[in-house]
N, C-alpha and C positions, 0 to 999 in steps of 0.2 A: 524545333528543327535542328539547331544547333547541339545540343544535347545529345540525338538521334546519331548527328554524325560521329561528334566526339566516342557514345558507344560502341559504335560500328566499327570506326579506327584502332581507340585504346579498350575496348571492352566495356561491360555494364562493371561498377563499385564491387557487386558480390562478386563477379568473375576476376577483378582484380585482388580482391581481399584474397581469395581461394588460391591465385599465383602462388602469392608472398606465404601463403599458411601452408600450403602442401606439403614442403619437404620438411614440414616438423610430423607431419601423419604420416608420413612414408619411414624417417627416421622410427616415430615408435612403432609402428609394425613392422619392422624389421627385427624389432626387440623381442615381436609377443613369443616367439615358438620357444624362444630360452627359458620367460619367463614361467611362460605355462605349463612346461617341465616339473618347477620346481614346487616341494612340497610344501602344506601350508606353515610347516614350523621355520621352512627357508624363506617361503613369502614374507611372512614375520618379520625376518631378520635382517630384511631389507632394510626394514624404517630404524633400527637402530646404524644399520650402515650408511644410509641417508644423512643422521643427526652427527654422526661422527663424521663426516666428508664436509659438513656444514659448519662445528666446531674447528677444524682445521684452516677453514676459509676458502671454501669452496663454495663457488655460488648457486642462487637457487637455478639459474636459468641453467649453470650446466647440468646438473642432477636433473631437470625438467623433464626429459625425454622416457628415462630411466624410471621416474616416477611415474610418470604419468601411462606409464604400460604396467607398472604395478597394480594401479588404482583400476586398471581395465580388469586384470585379471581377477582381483578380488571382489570384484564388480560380478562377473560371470559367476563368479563361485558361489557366492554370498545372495543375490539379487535374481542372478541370470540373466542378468542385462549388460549386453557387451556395446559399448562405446563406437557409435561411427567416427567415422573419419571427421567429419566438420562438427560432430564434440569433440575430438580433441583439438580441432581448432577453434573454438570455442575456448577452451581451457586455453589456451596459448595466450589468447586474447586475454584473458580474465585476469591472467598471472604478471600479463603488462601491466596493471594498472588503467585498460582499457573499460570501452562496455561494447558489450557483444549484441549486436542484433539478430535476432532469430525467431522465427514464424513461433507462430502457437503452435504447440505439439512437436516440438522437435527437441522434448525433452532437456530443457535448461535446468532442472533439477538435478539431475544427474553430470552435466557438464559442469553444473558449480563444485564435484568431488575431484576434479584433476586441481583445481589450484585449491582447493581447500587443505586438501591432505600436503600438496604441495609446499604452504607457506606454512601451515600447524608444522611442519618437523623445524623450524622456527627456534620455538619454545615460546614464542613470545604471543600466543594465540592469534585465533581469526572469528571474525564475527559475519553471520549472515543473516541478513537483513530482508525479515518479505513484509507483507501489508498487513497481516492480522497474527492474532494467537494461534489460530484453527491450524494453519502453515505453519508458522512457525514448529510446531507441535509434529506435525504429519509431516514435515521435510527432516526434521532431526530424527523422528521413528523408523522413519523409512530407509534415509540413507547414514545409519549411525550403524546396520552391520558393516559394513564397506571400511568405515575406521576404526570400529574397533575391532574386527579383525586385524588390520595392519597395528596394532597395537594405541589407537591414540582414543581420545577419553573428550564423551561428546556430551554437550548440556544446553539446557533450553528456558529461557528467559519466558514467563508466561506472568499474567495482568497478577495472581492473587500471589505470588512467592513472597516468602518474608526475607528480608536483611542476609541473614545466616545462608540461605537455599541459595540466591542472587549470587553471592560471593563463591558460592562452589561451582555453581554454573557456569561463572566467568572465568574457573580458576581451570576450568576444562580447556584443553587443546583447542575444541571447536566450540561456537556457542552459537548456535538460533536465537531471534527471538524478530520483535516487530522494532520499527523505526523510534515508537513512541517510547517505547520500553527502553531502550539502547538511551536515547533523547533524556526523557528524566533520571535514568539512573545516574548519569553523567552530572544534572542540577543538583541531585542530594549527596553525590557525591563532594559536591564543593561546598556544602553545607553542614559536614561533620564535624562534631567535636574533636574527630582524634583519627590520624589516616586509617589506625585499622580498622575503623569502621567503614570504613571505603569498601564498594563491591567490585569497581571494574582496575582491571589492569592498565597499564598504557594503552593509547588506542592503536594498534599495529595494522591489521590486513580487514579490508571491509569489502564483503559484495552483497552488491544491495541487487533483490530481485524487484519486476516491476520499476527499474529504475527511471524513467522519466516520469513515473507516477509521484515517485518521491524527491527526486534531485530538482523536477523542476516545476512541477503541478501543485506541491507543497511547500516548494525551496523556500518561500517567506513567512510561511505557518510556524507561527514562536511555541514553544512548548513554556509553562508558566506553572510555576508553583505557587500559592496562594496560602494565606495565613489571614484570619479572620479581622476585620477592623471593627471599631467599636463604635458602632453606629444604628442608631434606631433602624429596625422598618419598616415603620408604622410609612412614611412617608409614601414608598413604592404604592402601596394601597390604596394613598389617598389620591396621587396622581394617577394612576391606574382609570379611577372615576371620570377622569377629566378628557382623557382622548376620548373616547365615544364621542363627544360632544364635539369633536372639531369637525370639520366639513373639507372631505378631499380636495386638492386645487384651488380653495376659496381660504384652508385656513394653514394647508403645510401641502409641499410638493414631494413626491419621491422619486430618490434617483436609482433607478434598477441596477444601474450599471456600477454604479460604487456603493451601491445597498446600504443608502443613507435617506432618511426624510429631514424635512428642512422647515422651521417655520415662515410664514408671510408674514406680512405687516401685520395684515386682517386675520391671521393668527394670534400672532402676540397680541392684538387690540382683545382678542377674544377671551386669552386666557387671562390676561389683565384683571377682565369685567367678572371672572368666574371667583377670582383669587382674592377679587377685590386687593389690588395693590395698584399705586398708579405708575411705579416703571419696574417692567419685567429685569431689565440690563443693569438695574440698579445694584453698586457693590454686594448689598445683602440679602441679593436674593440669587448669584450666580449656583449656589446647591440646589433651586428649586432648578434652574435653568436647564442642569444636569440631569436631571430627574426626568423634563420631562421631553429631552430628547431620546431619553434612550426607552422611556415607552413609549415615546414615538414611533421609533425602529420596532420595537417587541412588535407592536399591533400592526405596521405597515409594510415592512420589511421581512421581517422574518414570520415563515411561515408552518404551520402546525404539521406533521407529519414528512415534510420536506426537510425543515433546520432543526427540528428537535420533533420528541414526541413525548406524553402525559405518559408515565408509566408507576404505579403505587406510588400513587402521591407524591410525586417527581417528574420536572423537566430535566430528561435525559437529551443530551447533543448526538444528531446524527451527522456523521463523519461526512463531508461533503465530498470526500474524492474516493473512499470506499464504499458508502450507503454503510457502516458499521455502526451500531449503538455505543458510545464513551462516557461510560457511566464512569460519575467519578471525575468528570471533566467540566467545569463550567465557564461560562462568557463573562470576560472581566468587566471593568468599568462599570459595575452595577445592571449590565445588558442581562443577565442572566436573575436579576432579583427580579426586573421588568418583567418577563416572561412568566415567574413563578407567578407574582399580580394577577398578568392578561388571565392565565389559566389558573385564576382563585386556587394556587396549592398553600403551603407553609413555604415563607418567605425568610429565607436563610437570610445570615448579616451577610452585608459586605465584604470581598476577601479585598488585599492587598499581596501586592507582587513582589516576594521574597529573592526570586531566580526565573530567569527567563536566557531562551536561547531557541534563534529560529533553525530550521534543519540545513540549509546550507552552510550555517555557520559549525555546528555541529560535523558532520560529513568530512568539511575542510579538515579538520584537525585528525584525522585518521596519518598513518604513516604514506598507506598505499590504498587507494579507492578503486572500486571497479563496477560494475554492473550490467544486468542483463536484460532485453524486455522484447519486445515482441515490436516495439517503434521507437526505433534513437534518432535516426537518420534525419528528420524530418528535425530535432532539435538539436543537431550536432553544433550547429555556432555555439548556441546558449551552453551546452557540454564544455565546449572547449574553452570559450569565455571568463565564465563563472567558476569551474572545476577544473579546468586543463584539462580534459577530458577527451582521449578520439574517440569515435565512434566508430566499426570495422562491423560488414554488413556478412554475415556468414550462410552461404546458400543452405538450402535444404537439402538433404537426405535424399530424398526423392522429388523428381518434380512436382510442383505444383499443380492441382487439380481442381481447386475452388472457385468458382466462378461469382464472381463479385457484379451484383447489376448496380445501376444508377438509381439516385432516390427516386419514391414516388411521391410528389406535392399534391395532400387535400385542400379543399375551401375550406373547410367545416374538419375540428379534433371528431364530430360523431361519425363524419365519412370515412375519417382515416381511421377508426377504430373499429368500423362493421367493416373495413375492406380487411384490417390484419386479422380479425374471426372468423371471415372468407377462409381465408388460407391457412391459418393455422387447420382449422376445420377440416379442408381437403390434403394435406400435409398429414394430420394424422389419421386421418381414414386410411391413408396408405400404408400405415404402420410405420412413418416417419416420426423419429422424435423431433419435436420443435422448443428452441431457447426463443424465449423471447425477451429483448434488454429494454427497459424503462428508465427514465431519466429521474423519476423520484418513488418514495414509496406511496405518495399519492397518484401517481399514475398508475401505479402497478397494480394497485386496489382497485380504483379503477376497470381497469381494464378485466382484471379479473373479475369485476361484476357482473360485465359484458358476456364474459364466456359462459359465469355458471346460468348467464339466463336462455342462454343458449343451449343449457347439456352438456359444456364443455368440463372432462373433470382433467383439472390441470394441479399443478401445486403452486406457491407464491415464496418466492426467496428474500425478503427484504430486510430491512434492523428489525423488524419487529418478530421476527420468526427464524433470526438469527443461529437460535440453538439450534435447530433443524438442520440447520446448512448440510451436512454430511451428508445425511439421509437423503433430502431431498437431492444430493448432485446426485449419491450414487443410482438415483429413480431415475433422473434427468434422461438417460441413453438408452432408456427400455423401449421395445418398437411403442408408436402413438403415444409416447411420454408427450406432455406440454408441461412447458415450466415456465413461470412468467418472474423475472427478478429485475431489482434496479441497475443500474449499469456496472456498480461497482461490485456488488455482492457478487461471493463467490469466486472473485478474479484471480488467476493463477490457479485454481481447483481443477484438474482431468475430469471431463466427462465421460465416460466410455462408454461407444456404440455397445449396442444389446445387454445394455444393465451390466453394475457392477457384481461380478461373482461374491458370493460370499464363501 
């Protein structure tokens, strides 16, 4: 009620952010009809006149306006995509060192080239941050006419680049790439022999998309480089044998909530009698002790197709906040030899931890941070907290037309899953396409069981069918598409009603 009143006196947050943003989108369209005059060898010659007003000492925020009606016009020329009013306040925001909130579909991809271009004339780069390669790749393709038309020089950070490729990427005006990529290149960085070996530059200007996905969903997720330790593992194997044999509740308890299991008394009394040893806690036996908590967890805790998946003769980790396969990436403390065991593959040694650094800590050390996502609002304390970070709520384009219902609660997962093939069902009989979000790639199998015994022909987006992703979104928006994927796949990907043209 209170709340109610206070909107109705001082306005709702987006009507107040919109006040304070407006007379910078009135100022640049004021500018456009000069700018759009001029030809493109003048548009050009802008960003060298930019970099010389900046050399002088002249600041970014006053060239801001100037720029930011450039980046529109070559935007139109180049793309055909002309910048609304609340993208450029969007860009206003960005270029504070803010994070911009803004609905799905209101085009944050193209809002992140007003301060991108803005802070690249610099010289001292900018880096943009989304959640996977696929993005990373298809935002620097896509909006890399836009600068280098205005003359500046755009590069993209992707999983297989070597050393050499890395360093010229980074040595670009602007650079894409994923959070993880940025994250370790930063570890091996502080690991060389010699600075030229170094790929990244000082850390200057960062906008990270999906940012609450990453500033605060993953803020404590350590990024770890590993170097192989010199230890049998015959052991893994041989403990491996031994869980079967425990008895839930009777011989170890598990905690779902901090995704740990624990031994009992009548645990240890168990393993004791299997091991024949007469005290488990005894000084020389704390490496068995080791061993056999952590396949404890493999077996109890972590779960097949949800936390990893078997893929040629490998436990690959699936990304818990994007549903993304991270090959290449494994669970330290021996949790990751555990798992090779549970699922009988080749049991690599043990690694040890060379470099490690979680992504908040990382993030922090940027000059100027900023980012964009579809839901800040809701964690503006922890922004501001943790990051210093405001959060500025930017209306849409047009109003709002979505109509959001309240959950529906089954008794039974088989009632809640013949009721969502109800309607998916009648959804596309109409020639609606239908997304449907799953919470793991086991549910999403699942659920697509359900359909094909139904007749439903649908596609499945999850890590395991990962390469697909493209294809499948561009199918996603055809009349009576159904696409079924886990919550995270595909996040930040456009779907477009009536199928992507090709």
């Amino acid at each position: 009620m209170l709340e109610k009143i206070l909107n109705t006196v001082f306005g709702t947050k987006p009507e107040r952010d919109r006040k304070k943003l407006q007379p910078f989108a009135d100022r640049i369209n004021s500018l456009e009809p000069d700018i759009a005059r001029l030809t493109q060898d003048e548009l050009l010659a802008r960003t060298w006149e930019f970099k010389s007003r900046i050399e002088k000492g002249e600041s970014l925020e006053s060239i801001m306006p100037e720029a930011f009606a450039v980046v529109r016009e070559a935007s139109v020329r180049t793309l055909g995509m002309r910048h609304f009013d609340v993208q450029m306040m969007g860009g206003v925001v960005l270029h504070r060192g803010q994070i911009a909130e803004m609905k799905t579909g209101e085009g944050k991809t193209l809002v992140a080239t007003l301060p991108v271009y803005l802070n690249a004339l610099s010289g001292k780069g900018v880096h943009v941050v989304t959640v996977n390669d696929y993005l990373a790749k298809r935002d620097a393709e896509w909006m890399s006419p836009i600068y280098r038309g205005l003359g500046l020089s755009v590069g993209t950070i992707q999983h297989n680049l070597g050393p050499i490729d890395r360093q010229k990427a980074y040595s670009c005006d602007i650079t894409y790439g994923t959070n993880n990529e940025f994250g370790f290149d930063y570890l091996r960085d502080n690991m060389v022999e010699h600075k030229s070996l170094k790929v990244q530059r000082k850390l200057n200007f960062c906008i990270v998309d999906e940012v609450d996905s990453i500033l605060i969903d993953e803020a404590r997720t350590p990024l770890i480089i590993s170097g192989s330790a010199e230890e049998s593992t015959k052991k893994y194997m041989q403990i491996n044998k031994i869980i079967p044999q425990l008895r839930d509740v009777v011989d170890y308890e598990v905690n779902e909530k901090e995704r740990n299991a624990t031994l009992t008394e009548d645990g240890v009394a168990h393993i004791e009698r299997i091991l024949k040893i007469d005290n488990l806690y005894d000084n020389n036996h704390i490496d068995i002790i080791h061993h056999i908590h952590q396949a404890l967890k493999a077996h109890t805790v972590f779960q097949k197709d949800i936390d990893y998946i078997v893929k040629d003769g490998q436990v690959i980790i699936v990304d818990e906040f994007t549903g993304k396969l991270m090959p290449g990436r494994r669970f330290s403390d021996g949790l990751h030899q555990a798992l090779e065991a549970k699922e009988n593959v080749t049991v690599a040694r043990e690694s040890q931890t060379l470099a490690s650094i979680t992504f908040q800590n990382y993030f922090r050390m940027y000059n100027k941070l900023s980012g964009m996502t579809g839901t800040a609002e809701t964690e503006s304390v922890e922004f501001k907290k943790i990051y210093g970070l405001d959060v500025a709520v930017i209306p849409t384009n047009v109003a709002m037309v979505r109509k959001d219902y309240p959950d529906k609660v089954y008794k039974t997962e088989r009632e809640k899953f013949n009721a969502i093939v109800d309607e998916i069902t009648e959804y596309s009989k109409k020639g609606r396409p239908v997304l449907v979000g799953t919470i793991s790639i086991e549910k999403s199998e699942k659920l697509s069981l359900v359909l094909r015994s139904r007749g439903v022909i649908h596609n499945v987006l999850n890590a395991k069918y990962h390469e697909k992703e493209a294809q499948i979104i561009a199918e996603a928006g055809r009349p009576g598409a159904v696409t079924i994927a886990t919550n995270m796949a595909g996040r930040g990907t456009d779907i477009v009603l009536g199928g992507k043209k090709s």
